[in-house]
N, C-alpha and C positions, 0 to 999 in steps of 0.2 A: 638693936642687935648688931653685932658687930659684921662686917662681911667677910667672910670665908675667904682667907688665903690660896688658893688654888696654886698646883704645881703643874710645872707641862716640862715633858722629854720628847726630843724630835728624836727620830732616830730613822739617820741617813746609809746610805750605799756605797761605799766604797771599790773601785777598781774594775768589779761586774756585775752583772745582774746572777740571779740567783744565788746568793751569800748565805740567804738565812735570815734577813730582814725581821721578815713576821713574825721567825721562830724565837729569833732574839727581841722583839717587843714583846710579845706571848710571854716568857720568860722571864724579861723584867718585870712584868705583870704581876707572874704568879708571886715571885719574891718579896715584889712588895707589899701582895698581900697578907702573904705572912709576917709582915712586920705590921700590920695593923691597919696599914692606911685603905681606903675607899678607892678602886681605879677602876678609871677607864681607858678604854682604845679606841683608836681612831685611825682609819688609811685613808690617804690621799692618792689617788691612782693618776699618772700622767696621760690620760687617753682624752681624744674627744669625746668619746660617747656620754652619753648622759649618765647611763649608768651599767653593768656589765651584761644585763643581761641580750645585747647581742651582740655582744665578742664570742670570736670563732673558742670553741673549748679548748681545742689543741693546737693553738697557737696562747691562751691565757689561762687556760685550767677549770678548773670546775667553779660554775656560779652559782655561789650560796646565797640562801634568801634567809634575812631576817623576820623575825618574828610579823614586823608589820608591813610583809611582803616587799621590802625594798633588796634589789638582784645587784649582788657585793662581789666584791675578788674572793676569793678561797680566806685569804688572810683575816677577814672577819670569823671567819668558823674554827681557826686555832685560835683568836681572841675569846670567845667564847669558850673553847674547851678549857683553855687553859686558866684563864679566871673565872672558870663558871660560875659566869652571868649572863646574860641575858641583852644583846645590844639593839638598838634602833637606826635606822635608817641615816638618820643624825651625826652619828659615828663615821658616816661613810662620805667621800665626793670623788669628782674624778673633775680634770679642767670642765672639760662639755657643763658637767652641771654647773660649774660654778662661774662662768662666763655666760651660760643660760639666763643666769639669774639677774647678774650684773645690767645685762641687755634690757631683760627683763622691769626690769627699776627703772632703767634709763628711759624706757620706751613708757615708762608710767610717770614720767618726769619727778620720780622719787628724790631724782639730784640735783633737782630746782634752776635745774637749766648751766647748771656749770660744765663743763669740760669733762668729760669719761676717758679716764685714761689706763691702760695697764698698772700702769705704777702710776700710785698708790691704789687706784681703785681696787683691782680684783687680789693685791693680798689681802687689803681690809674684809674685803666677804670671804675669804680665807680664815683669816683671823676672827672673823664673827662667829662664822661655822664652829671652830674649833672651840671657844668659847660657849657657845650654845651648848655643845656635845656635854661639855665640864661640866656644866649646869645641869643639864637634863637629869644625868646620872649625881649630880649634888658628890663629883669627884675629888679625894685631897689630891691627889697625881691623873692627869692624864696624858695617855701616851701617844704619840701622833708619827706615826710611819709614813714616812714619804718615799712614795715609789720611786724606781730608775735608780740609774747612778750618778754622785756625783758629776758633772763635767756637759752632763744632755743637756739641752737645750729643751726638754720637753720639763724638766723639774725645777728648773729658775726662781717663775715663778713662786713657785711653793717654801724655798728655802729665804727667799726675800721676805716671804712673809714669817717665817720663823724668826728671823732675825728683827724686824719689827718688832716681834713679840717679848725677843729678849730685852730690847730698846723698855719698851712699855714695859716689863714686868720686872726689873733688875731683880737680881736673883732668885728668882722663880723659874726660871728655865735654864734644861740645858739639854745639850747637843749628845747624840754617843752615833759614833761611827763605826760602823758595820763594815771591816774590809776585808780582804781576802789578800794574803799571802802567798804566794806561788812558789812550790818546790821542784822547777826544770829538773827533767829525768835526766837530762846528759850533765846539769849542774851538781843537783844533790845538793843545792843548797836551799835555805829559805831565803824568799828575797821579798825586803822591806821596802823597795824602791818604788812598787807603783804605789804602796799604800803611803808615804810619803806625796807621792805628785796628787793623790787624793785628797791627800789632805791641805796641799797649795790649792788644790781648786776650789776646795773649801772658803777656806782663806779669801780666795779671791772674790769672791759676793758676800764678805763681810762675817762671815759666822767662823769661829772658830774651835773646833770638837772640845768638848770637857773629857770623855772619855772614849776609847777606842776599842771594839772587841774585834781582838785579831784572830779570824777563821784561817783553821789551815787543817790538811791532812793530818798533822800531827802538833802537841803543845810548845809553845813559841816557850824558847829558852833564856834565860836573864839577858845573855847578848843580845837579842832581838827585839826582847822589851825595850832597851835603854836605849839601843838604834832607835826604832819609834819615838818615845820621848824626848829625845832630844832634836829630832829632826823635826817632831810633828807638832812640839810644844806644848806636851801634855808634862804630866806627872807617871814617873814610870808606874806607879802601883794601880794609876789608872788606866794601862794596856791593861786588858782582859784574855788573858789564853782560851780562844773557843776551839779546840780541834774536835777533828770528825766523831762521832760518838755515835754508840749504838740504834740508841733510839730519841727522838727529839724530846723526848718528857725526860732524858737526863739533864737539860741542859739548866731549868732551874736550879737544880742542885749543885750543878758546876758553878752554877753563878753566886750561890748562899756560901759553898765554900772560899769564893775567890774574894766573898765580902762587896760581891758590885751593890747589895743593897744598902750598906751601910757608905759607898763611898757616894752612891748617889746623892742619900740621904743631905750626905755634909755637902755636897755640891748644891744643892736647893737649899740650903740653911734652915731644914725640919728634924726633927729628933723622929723617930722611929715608937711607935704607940704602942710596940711590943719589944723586948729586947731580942734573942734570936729572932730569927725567923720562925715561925709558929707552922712548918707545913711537913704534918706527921700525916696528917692522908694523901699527902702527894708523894712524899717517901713510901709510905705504904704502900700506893699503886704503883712504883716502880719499882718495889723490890719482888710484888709481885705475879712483874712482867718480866723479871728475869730468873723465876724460882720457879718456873713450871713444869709439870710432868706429863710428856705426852706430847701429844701435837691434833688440832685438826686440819684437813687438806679441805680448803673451800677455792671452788671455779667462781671465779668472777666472769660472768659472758656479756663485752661490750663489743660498741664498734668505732669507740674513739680512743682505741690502743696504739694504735701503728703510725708512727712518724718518720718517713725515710726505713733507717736502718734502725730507729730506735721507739723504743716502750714507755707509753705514758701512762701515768699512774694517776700523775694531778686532776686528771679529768674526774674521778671519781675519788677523790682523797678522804671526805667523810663517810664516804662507802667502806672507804678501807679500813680508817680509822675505826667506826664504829664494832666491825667486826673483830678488832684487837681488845677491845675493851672489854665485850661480850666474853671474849675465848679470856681473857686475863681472869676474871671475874671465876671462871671455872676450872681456874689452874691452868692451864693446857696453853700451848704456843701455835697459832695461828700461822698456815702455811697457806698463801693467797696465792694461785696465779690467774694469770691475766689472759682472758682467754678471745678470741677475734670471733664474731660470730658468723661472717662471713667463709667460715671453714666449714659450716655446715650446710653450704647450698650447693653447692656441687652431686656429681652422680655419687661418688663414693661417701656419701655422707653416712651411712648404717656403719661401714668400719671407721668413720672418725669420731661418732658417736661414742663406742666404746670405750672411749678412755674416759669418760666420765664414769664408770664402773669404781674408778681408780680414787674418785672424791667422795668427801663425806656430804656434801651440801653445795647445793646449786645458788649463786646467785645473777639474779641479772636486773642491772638497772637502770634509771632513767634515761633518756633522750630522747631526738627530734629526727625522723624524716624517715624517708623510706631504705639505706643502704644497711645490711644485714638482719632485716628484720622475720622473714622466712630463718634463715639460718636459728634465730632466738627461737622461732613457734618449733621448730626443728629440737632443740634441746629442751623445750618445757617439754613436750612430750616425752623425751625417753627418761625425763625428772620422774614425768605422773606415771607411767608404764612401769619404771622401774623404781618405784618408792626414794629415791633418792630426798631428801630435805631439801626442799624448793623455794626461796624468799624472790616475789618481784616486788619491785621500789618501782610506781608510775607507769611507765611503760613496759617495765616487766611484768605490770599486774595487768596493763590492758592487754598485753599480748598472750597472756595466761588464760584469760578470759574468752579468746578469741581462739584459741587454740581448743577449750574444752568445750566450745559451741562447734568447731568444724566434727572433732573426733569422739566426742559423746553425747552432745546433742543433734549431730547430724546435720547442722545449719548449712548448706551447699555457700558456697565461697562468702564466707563468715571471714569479714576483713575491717581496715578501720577506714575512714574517710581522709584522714592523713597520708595513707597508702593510694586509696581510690577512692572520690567522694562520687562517684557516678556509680558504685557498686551495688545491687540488689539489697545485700545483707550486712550493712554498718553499724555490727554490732558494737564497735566505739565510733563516737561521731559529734557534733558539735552540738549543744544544743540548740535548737530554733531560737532563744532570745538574743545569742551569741552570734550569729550566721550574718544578720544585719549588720554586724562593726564590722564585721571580715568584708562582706563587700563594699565595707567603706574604706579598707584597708588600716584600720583602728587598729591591729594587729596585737598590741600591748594591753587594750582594754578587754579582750575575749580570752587572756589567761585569766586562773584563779592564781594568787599570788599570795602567801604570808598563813596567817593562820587561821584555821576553819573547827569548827567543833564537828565528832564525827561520837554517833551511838552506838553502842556493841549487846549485839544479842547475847540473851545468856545462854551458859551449856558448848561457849564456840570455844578458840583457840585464841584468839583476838580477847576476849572477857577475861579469861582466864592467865594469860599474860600480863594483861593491865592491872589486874586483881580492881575493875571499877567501871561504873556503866557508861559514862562520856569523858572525851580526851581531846585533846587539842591539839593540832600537828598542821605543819608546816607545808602550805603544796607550791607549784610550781608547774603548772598545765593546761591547755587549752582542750583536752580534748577529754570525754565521759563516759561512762559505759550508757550505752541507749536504754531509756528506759523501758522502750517498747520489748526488748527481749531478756527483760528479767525473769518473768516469768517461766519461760521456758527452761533458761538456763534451770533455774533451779529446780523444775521439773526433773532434769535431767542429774542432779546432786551439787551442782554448786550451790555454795554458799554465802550468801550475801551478809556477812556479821557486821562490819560497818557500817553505817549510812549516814549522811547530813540530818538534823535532828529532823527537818519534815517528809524525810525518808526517799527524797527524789535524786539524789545524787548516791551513789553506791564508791563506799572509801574501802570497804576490806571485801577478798573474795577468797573464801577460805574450802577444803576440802575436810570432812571429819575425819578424827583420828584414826577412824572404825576404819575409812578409806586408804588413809594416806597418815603416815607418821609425820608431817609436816609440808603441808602445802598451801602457802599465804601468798599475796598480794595485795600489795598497800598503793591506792591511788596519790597520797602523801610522800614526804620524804623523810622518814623519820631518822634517816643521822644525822639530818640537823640540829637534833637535839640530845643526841647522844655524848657524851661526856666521860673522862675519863673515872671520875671519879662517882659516876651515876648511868652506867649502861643503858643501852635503852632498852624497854621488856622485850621487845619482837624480834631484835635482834640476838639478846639473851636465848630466847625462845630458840630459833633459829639455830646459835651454834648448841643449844643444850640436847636439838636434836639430832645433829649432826655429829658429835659426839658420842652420842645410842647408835648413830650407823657402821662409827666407828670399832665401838666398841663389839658390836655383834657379829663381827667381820669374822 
C-alpha cells in the first residue's frame, strides 16, 4: 500500500500578537474542507508550562479541554468549531511539554548516550509531534499554528523546526503569514512597513512566507498588495486582503472568494477532491446570523471580566460562542453583556439586582476560587424568585445548588469547601478518595478532566433536551455536589436529572417546569461541544427559553 502523501501549513505571526492567527488557521480549515480534503489542526504554544491548564485566564484566555481531558489554548475550540471535528491532546504542545519529554528520553538514555542538544534535538520532537498529529487523524493537510510573533525569542524554536520540515518534505509544506497592517490616525495611511520587516525576520531563520494574509481595519488595495510582494517576495495574488469583518465565521468565505484555497492547493502541488468549495451549511449558518428577527438579551455573570480599564471576553469565549449559535438556530440576534459579579456584594445589592429585570436569561459560568462568589449566589437567587431563565456551567451549577440548600432547604451556612473546607455544611466538597492527592499536593490528579458519561431521568428538562437517556460531555473540576445532602436537597424540590451511570456523582441539577420556566445546572461544560453548525441541546434549551421571557414581556 502506497503511503499517504500528507500536507502541512505553518501559519505564522506577523508584527503583533493578537492578528487572528487561530481564526485564520480555523478558516483555512474550514475551506479546505470543502474542497474535499481530510484536515487537521494543531497549536504550538510558546509558554513553559506543560500544558494551559494553569495559565492565569486573563492574562491567556479561556482553557479548553479536549475530549480526552487534555487543558489547550482557546484556539483548539475554534479548530473544532470550525472544522467540526473532534481533536486529541496530540494536536496540542506548548515548549514545557516538549522539552519535558526531550529530558524525559534523555534521562531514559532513549539517545544512546550522545549529546542532547536544542538544535536539532527538540525540533525533531516537534517535528514528530506534528507528524504523529497527521497520522492520528489519517490527515491530507495539516495545519500547525505557531504561537507569538515573528521576531520573539520564545517561537525560534518552533519555526526551525518548520523549516526542517520543508527541508524533509520538498513541496509538501508551506508557510502563510498572518500580519497586521497599521492605519496611524494622524497618517491615514496603510502602512506596509512593519509587515515587510516581518517578513525579513522571517527570512532571517531560514523560511521564507508562500502566502501572506494582510489584516487590517479595512481591505488592502492593489497598491498595497504589490508594495508586499515585491518587498516580501511573494506573488502579488498571494497577499490575501483580511480586514475587519463582522463576525469571524465570515472569514472562510472571504477566504473561498479570494480563492486562498485553490492558491494553497497549487502551492503544495495537490489538486483539490472537489472543484468549488463544497460549504453550503457554512454559508447557511452565516447568512443566518445575519438575517435575524429580534434579539435576545442574556447576562453573562463572571468574575474574570475586568482588566485595568478593559473587558475580557476570551475568558469565557465558548460560553459566548455557544450562546450565538443557539440564538442563530432560532432566528433572533444574541445581545450578551458581561456582567462582574462582584457588584452584587455590596449593601446596595437589592437595587443593582434589578436590572436583571431587564434580561431574558441568566447565565453564569465556570471558575476557580473564592472572589465574587456570594455576589453569583446573590443573583441565582433573584434568577429562582424571579423566574428569570437560569443556565449554570460548573460552578454555576454548584453554586445553584448551594444557594437552594441555604434559601429552600434551610441548610444554615450551606457553602463549598473551596470557599471553606472547615465549614459544618459542605454541601460541594471533595470527595474522600480525592482528599489524599490534595494533601499530597497532586493538585492535577483530583480534577475530573475530558469526558464522562452522565444518565438523565425521564419526565426532566435535561431528557427532554437531549431527546436520549446517556450523553457524554466534557468536565473540568475538582470539586462535587456532597452526596451526603442529596437527599435533602431534593426533599426540598431540587432535581437531580443527571447522574454518573453508578448514580454517585450528580452532573445536572434541574428545577421542574411546574417550578421554574427554566432552571439548569450542568457540573460539565457543554460549549465545548457546541458548534456552529450543530448547537448544543441545553443551550438551545436555554435561549428557547429565554426567548418565551421575552416574548411574554
Amino acid at each position: 500500500m502506497a503511503k499517504k502523501n500528507r500536507k502541512y501549513i505553518f501559519v505564522v505571526g506577523g508584527v503583533m500578537s493578537g492578528v487572528g492567527k487561530g481564526v485564520a488557521s480555523s478558516s483555512i480549515g474550514t475551506v479546505l474542507v470543502g474542497k474535499g480534503f481530510k484536515v487537521t489542526a494543531l497549536k504550538i504554544d510558546p509558554y513553559i508550562n506543560v500544558d494551559a491548564g494553569t495559565m492565569n485566564p486573563t492574562e491567556h484566555g479561556e482553557v479548553f479541554v479536549l475530549r480526552d481531558g487534555y487543558e489547550t489554548d482557546q484556539d483548539m475550540g475554534n479548530y473544532e468549531r470550525f472544522l467540526n471535528e473532534t481533536l486529541e491532546g496530540v494536536n496540542y504542545m506548548t515548549t514545557g511539554s516538549v522539552y519535558l519529554e526531550v529530558i524525559r528520553k534523555e534521562r531514559n538514555l532513549e539517545y544512546k548516550g550522545k549529546n542532547v542538544e536544542v538544535v536539532p534535538d527538540i525540533p525533531k520532537e516537534v517535528i514528530r509531534r506534528i507528524e504523529r498529529s497527521a497520522q492520528s487523524a489519517d490527515a491530507d493537510i495539516t495545519i500547525v499554528e505557531i504561537g507569538g510573533t515573528i521576531g520573539e525569542y520564545q517561537n525560534v524554536i518552533f519555526l526551525e523546526a518548520g523549516r526542517m520540515m520543508k527541508s524533509k518534505y520538498p513541496g509538501d509544506v508551506a508557510f502563510v503569514m498572518v500580519s497586521y497592517l497599521p492605519i496611524p490616525s494622524k497618517v491615514g495611511e496603510m502602512k506596509t512597513k512593519p509587515t515587510q520587516y516581518a517578513s525579513r525576520s522571517l527570512n532571517s531563520v531560514g523560511v521564507q512566507a508562500d502566502i501572506i494574509i494582510a489584516r487590517s481595519d479595512v481591505a488592502l488595495d492593489k497598491k498595497r498588495k504589490e508594495k508586499i510582494a515585491t518587498f516580501c517576495n511573494v506573488k502579488s495574488d498571494h497577499v490575501i486582503s483580511a480586514p475587519d469583518v463582522e463576525s469571524i465565521y465570515d472569514v472562510p468565505l472571504n477566504f473561498e472568494r479570494d480563492e486562498l484555497g485553490e492558491i494553497l492547493c497549487d502551492v503544495l502541488g495537490t489538486k483539490p477532491k472537489k472543484g468549488k468549495a463544497e460549504m453550503a451549511a457554512w454559508r447557511s449558518f452565516v447568512k443566518r446570523s445575519k438575517n435575524t428577527k429580534g434579539e435576545v438579551k442574556i447576562a453573562v455573570v463572571g468574575k474574570y471580566f475586568n482588566s485595568g480599564d478593559f473587558v475580557l471576553s476570551d475568558v469565557y469565549i465558548s460560553v459566548l460562542e455557544a450562546i450565538k449559535f443557539s440564538a442563530y438556530k432560532y432566528g433572533v440576534k444574541p445581545v450578551i453583556d458581561y456582567v462582574s459579579s462582584v457588584d452584587f456584594e455590596n449593601k446596595d445589592k437589592e437595587s443593582a439586582l434589578k436590572r436583571f429585570d431587564d434580561y431574558d436569561g441568566i447565565l453564569v459560568p465556570g471558575g476557580f476560587g473564592t472572589t465574587g462568589i456570594e455576589g453569583k449566589i446573590e443573583v441565582i437567587k433573584y434568577a429562582r424568585e424571579h423566574n428569570i431563565p437560569y443556565f449554570g456551567i460548573c460552578y454555576g451549577m454548584q453554586l445553584a445548588v448551594i444557594e437552594y440548600a441555604r434559601n429552600k432547604a434551610r441548610i444554615s451556612g450551606a457553602t463549598t469547601s473551596e470557599v471553606d473546607p472547615n465549614a459544618e455544611n459542605l454541601i460541594i466538597d471533595i470527595l474522600p478518595e480525592q482528599k489524599e492527592k490534595l494533601a499530597k499536593k497532586e493538585y492535577g490528579g483530583t480534577m475530573r478532566l475530558g469526558e464522562y458519561p452522565c444518565v438523565l431521568k425521564k419526565g426532566t428538562i435535561a431528557r427532554s433536551a437531549y431527546k436520549g437517556e446517556t450523553v457524554i460531555e466534557r468536565h473540568r473540576h475538582r470539586y462535587e455536589v456532597n452526596p451526603e445532602y442529596v437527599e435533602v436537597l431534593e426533599k426540598a424540590g431540587l432535581v437531580f436529572s443527571g447522574t454518573s451511570p453508578n448514580g454517585r456523582l450528580c452532573e445536572i441539577a434541574e428545577l421542574p417546569r411546574s417550578v421554574h420556566p427554566f432552571f439548569v445546572g450542568v457540573q460539565f461544560h457543554p460549549e465545548f461541544t457546541a458548534r456552529p453548525l450543530s448547537p448544543h441541546p441545553l443551550f438551545s434549551e436555554f435561549v428557547k427559553s429565554s426567548i418565551n421571557r421575552r416574548n411574554s414581556k
